[in-house]
RODO-81787 format. One record per residue: residue number from 1; x, y, z of N, C-alpha, C, O in turn. Coordinates in nm, 2 decimals. Each point is the difference from the previous one (the first is absolute). Example, Ala and Ser with C-alpha at 12.3 -4.5 7.8 and 13.67 -1.06 7.14 Angstrom:
BEGIN
1_1.32_-0.57_0.78_-0.09_0.12_0.00_0.09_0.12_0.00_0.10_0.00_0.07
2_-0.14_0.11_-0.14_0.09_0.11_0.00_-0.08_0.11_0.08_0.05_0.11_0.01
This chain:
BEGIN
1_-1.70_0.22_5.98_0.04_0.00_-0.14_-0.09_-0.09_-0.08_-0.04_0.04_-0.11
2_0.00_-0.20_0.16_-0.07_-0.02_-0.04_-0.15_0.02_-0.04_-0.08_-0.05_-0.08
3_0.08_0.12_0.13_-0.16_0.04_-0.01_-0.01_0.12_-0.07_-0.12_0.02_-0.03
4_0.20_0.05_0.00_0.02_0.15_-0.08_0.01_-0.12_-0.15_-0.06_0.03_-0.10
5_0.14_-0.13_0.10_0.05_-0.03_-0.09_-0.23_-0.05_-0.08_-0.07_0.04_-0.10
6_0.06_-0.11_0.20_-0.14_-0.08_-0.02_-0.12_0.12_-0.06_-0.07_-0.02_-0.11
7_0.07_0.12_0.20_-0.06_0.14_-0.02_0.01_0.05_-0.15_-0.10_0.04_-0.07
8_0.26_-0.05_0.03_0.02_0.04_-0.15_-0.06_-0.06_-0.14_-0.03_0.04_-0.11
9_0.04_-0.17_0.17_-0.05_-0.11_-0.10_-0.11_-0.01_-0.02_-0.03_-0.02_-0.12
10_-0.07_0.02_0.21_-0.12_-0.02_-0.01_-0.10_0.18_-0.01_-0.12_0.01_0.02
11_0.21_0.10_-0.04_-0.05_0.12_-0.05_0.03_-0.05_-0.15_-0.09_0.01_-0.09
12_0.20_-0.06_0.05_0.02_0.02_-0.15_-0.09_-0.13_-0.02_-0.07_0.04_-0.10
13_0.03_-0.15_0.13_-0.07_-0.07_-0.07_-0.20_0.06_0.00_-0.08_-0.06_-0.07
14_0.06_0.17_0.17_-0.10_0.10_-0.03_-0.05_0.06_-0.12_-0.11_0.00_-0.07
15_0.30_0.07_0.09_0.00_0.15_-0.12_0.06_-0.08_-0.12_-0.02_0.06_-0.11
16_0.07_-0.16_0.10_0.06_-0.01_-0.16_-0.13_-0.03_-0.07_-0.02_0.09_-0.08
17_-0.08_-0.18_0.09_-0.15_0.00_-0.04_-0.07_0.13_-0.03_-0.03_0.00_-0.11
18_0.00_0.10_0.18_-0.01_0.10_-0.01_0.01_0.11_-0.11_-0.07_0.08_-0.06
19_0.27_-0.13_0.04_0.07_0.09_-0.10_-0.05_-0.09_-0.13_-0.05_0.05_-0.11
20_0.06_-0.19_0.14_-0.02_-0.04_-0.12_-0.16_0.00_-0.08_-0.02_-0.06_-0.10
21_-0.06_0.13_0.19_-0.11_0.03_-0.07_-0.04_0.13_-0.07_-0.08_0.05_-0.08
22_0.18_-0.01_0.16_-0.03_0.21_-0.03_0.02_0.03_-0.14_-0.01_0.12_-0.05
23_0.03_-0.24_-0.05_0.01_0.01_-0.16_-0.09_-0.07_-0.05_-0.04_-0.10_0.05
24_-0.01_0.17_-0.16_-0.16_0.01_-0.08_0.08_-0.12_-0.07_0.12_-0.01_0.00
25_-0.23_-0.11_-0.05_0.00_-0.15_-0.06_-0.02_0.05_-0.14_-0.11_0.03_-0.04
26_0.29_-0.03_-0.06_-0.01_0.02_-0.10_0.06_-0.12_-0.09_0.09_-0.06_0.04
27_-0.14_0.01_-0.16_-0.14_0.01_-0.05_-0.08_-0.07_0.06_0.02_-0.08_0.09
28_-0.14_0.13_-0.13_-0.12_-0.04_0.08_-0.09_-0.11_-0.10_-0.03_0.00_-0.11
29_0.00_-0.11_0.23_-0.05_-0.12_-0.11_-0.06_0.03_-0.09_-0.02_0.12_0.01
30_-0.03_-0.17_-0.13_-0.07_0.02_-0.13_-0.16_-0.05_0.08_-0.11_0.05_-0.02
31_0.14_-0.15_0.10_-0.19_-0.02_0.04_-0.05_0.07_0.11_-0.12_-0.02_0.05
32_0.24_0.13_0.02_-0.05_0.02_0.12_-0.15_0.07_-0.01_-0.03_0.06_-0.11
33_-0.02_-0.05_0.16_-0.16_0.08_0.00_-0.05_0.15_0.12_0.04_-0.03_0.11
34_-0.07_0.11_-0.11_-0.05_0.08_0.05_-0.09_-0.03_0.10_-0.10_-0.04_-0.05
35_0.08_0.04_0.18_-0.07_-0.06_0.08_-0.12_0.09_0.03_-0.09_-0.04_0.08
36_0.09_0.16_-0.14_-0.13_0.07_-0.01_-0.07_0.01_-0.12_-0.12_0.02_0.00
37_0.19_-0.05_-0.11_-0.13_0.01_-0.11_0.08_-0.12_-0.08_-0.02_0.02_-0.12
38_0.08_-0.11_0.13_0.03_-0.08_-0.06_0.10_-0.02_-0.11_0.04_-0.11_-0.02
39_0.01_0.26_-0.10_0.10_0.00_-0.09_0.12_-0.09_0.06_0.04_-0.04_0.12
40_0.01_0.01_-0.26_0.12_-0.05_0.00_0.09_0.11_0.03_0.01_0.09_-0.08
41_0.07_-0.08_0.21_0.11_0.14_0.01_0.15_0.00_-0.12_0.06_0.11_-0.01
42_-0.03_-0.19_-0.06_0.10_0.01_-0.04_-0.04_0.02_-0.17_0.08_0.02_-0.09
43_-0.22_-0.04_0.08_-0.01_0.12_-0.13_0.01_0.09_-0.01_0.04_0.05_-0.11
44_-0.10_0.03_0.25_0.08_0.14_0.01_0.14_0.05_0.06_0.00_0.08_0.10
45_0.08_-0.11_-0.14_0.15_0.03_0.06_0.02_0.12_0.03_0.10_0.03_0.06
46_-0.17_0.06_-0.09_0.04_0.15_0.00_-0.08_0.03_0.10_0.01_0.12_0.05
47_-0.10_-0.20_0.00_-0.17_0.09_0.11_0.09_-0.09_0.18_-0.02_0.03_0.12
48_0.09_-0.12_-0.16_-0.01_-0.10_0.12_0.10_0.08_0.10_0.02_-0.04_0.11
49_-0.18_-0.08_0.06_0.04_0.10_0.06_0.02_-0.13_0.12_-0.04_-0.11_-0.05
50_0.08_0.09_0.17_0.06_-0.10_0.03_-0.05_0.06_0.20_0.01_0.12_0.04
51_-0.04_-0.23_0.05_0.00_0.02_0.11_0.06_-0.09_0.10_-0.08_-0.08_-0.01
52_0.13_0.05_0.07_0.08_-0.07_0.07_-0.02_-0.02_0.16_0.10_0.00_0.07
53_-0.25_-0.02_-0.02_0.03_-0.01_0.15_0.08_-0.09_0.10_0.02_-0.11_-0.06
54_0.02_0.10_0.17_0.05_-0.05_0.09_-0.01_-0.13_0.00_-0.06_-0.01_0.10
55_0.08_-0.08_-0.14_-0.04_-0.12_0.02_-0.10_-0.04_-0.08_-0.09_-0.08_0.03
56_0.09_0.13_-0.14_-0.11_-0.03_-0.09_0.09_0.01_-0.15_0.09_0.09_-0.02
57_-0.15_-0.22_-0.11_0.09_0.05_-0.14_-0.06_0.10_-0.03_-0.10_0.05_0.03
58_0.21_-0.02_-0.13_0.00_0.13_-0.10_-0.17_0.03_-0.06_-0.09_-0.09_-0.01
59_0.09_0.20_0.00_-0.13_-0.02_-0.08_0.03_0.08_-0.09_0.09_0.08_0.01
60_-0.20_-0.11_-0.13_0.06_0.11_-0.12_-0.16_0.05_-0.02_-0.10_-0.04_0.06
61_0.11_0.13_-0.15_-0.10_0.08_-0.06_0.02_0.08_-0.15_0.10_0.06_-0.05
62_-0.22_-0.08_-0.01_0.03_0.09_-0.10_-0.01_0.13_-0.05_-0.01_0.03_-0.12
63_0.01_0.06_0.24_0.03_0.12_0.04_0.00_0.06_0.17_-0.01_-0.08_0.10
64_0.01_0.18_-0.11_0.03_0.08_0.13_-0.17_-0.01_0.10_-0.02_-0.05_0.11
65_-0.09_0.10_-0.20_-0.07_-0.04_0.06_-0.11_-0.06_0.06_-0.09_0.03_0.09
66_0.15_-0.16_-0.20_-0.04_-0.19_0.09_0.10_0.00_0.09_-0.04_-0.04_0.11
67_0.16_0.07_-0.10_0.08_-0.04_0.09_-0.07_0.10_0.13_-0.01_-0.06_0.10
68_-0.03_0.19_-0.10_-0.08_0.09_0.10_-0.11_-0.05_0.07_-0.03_0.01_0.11
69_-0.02_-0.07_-0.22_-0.16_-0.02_0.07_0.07_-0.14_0.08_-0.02_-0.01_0.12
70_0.10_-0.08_-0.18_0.03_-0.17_0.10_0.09_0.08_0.17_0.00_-0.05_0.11
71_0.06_0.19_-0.17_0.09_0.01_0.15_-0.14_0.12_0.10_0.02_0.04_0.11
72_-0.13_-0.01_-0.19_-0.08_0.04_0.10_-0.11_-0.09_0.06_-0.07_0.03_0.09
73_0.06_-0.17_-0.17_-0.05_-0.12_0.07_-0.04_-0.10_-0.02_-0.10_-0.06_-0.03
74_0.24_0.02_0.05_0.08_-0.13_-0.03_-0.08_-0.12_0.03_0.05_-0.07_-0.08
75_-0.14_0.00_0.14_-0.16_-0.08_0.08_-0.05_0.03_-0.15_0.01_-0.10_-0.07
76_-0.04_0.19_0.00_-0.09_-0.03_-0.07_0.07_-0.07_-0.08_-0.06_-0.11_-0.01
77_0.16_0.12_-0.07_0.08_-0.06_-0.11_0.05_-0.13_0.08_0.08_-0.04_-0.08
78_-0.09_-0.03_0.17_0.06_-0.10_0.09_0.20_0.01_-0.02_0.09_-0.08_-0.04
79_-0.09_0.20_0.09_0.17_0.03_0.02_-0.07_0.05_0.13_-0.11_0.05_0.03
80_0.25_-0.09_0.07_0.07_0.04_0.14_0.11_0.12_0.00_0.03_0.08_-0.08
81_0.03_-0.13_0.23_0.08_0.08_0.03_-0.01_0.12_0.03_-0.12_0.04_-0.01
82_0.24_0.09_0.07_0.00_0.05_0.05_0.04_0.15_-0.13_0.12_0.02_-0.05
83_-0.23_0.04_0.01_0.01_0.08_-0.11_0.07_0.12_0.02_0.05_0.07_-0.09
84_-0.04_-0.04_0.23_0.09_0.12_0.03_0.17_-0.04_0.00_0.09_0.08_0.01
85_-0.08_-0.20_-0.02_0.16_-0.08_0.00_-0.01_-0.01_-0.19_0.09_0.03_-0.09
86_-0.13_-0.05_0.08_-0.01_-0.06_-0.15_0.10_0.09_-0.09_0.00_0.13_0.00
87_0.08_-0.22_-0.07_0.11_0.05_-0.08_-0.13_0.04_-0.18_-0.09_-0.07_-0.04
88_0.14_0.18_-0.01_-0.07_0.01_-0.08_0.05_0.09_-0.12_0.02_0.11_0.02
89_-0.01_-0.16_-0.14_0.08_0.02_-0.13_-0.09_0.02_-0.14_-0.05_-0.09_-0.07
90_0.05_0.24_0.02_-0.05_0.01_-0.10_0.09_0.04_-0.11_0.11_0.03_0.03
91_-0.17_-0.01_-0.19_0.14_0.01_-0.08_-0.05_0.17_-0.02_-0.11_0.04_-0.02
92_0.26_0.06_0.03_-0.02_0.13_-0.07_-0.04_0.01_-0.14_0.06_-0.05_-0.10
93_-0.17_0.13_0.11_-0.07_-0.01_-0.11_0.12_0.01_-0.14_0.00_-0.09_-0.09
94_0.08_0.20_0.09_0.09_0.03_-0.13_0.15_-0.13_0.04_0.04_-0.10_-0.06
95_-0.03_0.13_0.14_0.11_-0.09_0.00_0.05_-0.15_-0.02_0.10_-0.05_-0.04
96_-0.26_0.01_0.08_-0.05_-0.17_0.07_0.07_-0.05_0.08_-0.02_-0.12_0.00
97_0.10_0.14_0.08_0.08_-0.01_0.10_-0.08_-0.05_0.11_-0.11_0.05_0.01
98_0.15_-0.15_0.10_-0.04_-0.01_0.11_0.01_0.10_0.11_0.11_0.02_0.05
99_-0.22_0.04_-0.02_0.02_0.10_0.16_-0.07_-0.03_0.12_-0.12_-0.03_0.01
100_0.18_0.05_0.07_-0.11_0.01_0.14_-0.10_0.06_-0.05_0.01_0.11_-0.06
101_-0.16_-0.19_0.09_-0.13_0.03_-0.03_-0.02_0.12_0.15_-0.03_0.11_-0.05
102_0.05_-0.11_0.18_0.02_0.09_0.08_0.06_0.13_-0.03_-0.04_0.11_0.04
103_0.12_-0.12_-0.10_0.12_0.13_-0.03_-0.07_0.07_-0.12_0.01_0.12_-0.02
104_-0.09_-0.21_-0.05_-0.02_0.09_-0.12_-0.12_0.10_-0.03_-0.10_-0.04_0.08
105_0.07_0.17_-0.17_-0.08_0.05_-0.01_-0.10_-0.05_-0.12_0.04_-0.06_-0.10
106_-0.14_0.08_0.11_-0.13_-0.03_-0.09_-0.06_0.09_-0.05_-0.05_0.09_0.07
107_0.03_-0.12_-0.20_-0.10_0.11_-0.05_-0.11_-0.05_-0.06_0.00_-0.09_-0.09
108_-0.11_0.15_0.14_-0.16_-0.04_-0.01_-0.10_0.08_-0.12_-0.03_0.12_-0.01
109_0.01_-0.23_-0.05_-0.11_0.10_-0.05_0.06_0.06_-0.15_-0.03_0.11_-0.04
110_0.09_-0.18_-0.01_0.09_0.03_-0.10_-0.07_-0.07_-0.17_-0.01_-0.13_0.01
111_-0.01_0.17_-0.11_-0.02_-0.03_-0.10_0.04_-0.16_-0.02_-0.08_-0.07_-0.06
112_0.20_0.02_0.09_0.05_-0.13_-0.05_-0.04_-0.10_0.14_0.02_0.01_0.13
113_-0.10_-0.15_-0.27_-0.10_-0.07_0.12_0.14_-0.14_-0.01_0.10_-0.02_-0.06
114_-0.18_-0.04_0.19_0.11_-0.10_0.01_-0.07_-0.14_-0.01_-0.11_0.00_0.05
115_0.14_-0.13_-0.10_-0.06_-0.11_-0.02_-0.15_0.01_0.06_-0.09_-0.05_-0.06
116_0.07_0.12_0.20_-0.15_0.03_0.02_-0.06_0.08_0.03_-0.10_0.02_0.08
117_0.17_0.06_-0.18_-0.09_0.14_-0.01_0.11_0.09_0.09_0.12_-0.01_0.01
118_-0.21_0.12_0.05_0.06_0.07_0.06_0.11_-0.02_0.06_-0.01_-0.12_0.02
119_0.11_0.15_0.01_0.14_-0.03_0.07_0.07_0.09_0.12_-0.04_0.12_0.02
120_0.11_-0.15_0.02_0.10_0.10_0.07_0.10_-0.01_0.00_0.05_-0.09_0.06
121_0.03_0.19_-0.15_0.09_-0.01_-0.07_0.14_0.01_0.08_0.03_0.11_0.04
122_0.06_-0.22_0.00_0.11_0.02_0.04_0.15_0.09_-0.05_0.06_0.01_-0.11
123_-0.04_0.05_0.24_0.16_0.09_-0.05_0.08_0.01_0.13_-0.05_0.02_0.11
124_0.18_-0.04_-0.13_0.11_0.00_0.09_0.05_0.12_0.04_0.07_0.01_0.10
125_-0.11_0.16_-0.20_0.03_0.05_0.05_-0.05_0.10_-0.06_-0.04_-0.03_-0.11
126_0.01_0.21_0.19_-0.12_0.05_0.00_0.01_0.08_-0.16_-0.10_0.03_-0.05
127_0.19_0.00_0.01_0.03_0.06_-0.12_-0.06_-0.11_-0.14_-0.04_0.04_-0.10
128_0.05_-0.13_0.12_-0.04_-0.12_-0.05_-0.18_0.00_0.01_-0.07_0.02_-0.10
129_0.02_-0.04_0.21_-0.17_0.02_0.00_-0.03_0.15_-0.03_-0.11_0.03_-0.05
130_0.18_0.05_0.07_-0.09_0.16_-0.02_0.03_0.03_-0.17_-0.04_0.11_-0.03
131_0.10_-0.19_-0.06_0.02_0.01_-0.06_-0.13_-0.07_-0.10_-0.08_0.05_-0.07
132_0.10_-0.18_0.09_-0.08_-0.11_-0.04_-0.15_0.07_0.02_-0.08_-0.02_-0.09
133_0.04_0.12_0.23_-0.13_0.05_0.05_-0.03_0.06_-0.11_-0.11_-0.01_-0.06
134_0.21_0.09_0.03_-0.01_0.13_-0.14_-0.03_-0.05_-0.11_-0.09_0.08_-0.04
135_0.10_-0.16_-0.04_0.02_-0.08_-0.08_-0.14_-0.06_-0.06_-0.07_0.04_-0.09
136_0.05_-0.14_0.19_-0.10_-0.06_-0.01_-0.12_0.02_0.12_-0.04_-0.09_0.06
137_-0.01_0.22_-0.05_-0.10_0.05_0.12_-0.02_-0.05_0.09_-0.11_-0.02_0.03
138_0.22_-0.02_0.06_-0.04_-0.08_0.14_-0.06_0.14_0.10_0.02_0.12_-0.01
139_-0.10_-0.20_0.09_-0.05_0.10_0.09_0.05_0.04_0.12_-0.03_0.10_0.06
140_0.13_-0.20_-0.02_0.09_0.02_0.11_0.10_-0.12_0.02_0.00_-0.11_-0.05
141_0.11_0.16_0.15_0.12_-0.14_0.04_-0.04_0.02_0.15_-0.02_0.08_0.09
142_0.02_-0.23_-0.14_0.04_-0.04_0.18_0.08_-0.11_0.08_0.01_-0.11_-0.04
143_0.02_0.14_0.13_0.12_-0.09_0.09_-0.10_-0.12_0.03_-0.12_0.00_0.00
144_0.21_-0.10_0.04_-0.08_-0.11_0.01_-0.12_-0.03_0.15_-0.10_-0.07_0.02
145_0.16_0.15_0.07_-0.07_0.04_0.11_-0.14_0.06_-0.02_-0.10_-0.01_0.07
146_0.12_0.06_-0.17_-0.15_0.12_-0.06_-0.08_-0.09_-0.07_-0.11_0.05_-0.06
147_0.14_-0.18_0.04_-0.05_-0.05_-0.11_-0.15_-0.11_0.14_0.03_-0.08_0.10
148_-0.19_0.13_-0.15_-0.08_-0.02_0.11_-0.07_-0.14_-0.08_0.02_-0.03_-0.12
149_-0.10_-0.05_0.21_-0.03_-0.10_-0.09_-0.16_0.04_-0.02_-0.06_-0.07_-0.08
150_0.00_0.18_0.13_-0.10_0.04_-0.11_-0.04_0.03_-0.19_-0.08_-0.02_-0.08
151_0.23_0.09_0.11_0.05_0.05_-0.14_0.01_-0.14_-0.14_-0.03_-0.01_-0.12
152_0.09_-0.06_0.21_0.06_-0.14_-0.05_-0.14_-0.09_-0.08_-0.02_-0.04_-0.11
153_-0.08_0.05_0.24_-0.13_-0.09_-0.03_-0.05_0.10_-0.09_-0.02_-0.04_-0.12
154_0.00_0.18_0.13_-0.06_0.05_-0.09_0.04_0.01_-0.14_-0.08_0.03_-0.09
155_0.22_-0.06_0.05_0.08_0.01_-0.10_-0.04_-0.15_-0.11_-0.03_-0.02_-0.12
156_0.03_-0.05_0.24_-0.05_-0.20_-0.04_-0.16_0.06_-0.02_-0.06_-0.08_-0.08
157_-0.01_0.16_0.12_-0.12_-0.03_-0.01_-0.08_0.07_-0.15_-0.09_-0.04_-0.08
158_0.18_0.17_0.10_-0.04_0.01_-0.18_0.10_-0.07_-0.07_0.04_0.09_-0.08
159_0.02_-0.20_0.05_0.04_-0.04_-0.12_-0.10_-0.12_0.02_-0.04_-0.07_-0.10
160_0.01_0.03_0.23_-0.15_-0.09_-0.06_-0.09_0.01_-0.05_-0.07_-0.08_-0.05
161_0.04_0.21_0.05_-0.15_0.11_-0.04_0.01_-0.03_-0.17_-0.08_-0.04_-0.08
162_0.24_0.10_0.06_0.02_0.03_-0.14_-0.01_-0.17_-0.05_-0.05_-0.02_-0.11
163_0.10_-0.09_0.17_-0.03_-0.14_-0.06_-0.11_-0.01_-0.05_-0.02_-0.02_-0.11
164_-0.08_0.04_0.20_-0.10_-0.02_0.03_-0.13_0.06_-0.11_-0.11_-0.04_-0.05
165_0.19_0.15_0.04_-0.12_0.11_-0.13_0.09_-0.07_-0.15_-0.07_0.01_-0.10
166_0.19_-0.07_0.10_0.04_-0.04_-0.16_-0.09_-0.14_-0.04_-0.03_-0.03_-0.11
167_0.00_-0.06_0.25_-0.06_-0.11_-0.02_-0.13_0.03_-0.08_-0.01_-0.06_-0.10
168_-0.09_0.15_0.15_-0.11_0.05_-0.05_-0.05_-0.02_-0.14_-0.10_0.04_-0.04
């Protein structure tokens, strides 16, 4: 009995950490910063996007994806952890609601740019992105599994192009 009792105690002091991270850090500091391009994230309240690995703090971002390119490689931005554990929270585009960044669908390639340009536009549910696709010409939705980090650098790579030719 004792040790069933020992066994219980020390799973819940595991999992209550756990539970208590599985919720997105709302509000989000006024100074926090973007660990890939540097914005302030809580200017954009409507783009933020939030990652949470295992033993590592919160991270924020000021869209879906900066938070893509830090969870396909995290060394470069000097973040850790284990990115396939990583709790991860973006806001539905119409709703602004917090959702599992996992669970949700994306639509790419869409007329409406996001603090850096290009975006991937979050939605909780599929009636909601095929809708938004129609709307504003996205070229496709996709689950977060589909989402490759080619796409991501290429996405970051023309809105440097386009920086780059306004400087001129």
């Amino acid at each position: 009995m004792k040790m069933l009792c020992r066994t219980i105690v020390m799973l819940f002091c595991l999992l209550v950490p756990l539970a208590l991270n599985a919720a997105p850090v709302d509000p989000v500091d006024p100074d926090e910063r973007c660990p890939v391009c540097g914005m302030k994230v809580a200017k954009y309240p409507s783009w933020i996007a939030q990652l949470h690995a295992v033993g590592e703090p919160v991270v924020m971002f000021d869209g879906v994806k900066d938070m893509m390119a830090y969870y396909f490689y995290p060394k470069k931005y000097d973040g850790g952890g284990d990115m396939a554990a990583a709790d991860i929270w973006v806001k539905d585009y119409y709703s602004l609601q917090w959702i599992d960044g996992r669970k949700a669908l994306y639509v790419v390639g869409s007329d409406v740019l996001g603090p850096m340009g290009d975006e991937l536009i979050p939605f909780e549910k599929r009636d909601a992105a095929d809708n938004f696709m129609k709307d504003h010409q996205g070229k496709t939705i996709l689950a977060f599994d589909d989402i490759e980090a080619e796409m991501i650098m290429a996405m970051k790579k023309k809105h440097m192009m386009k920086m780059k030719k306004k400087k001129k």
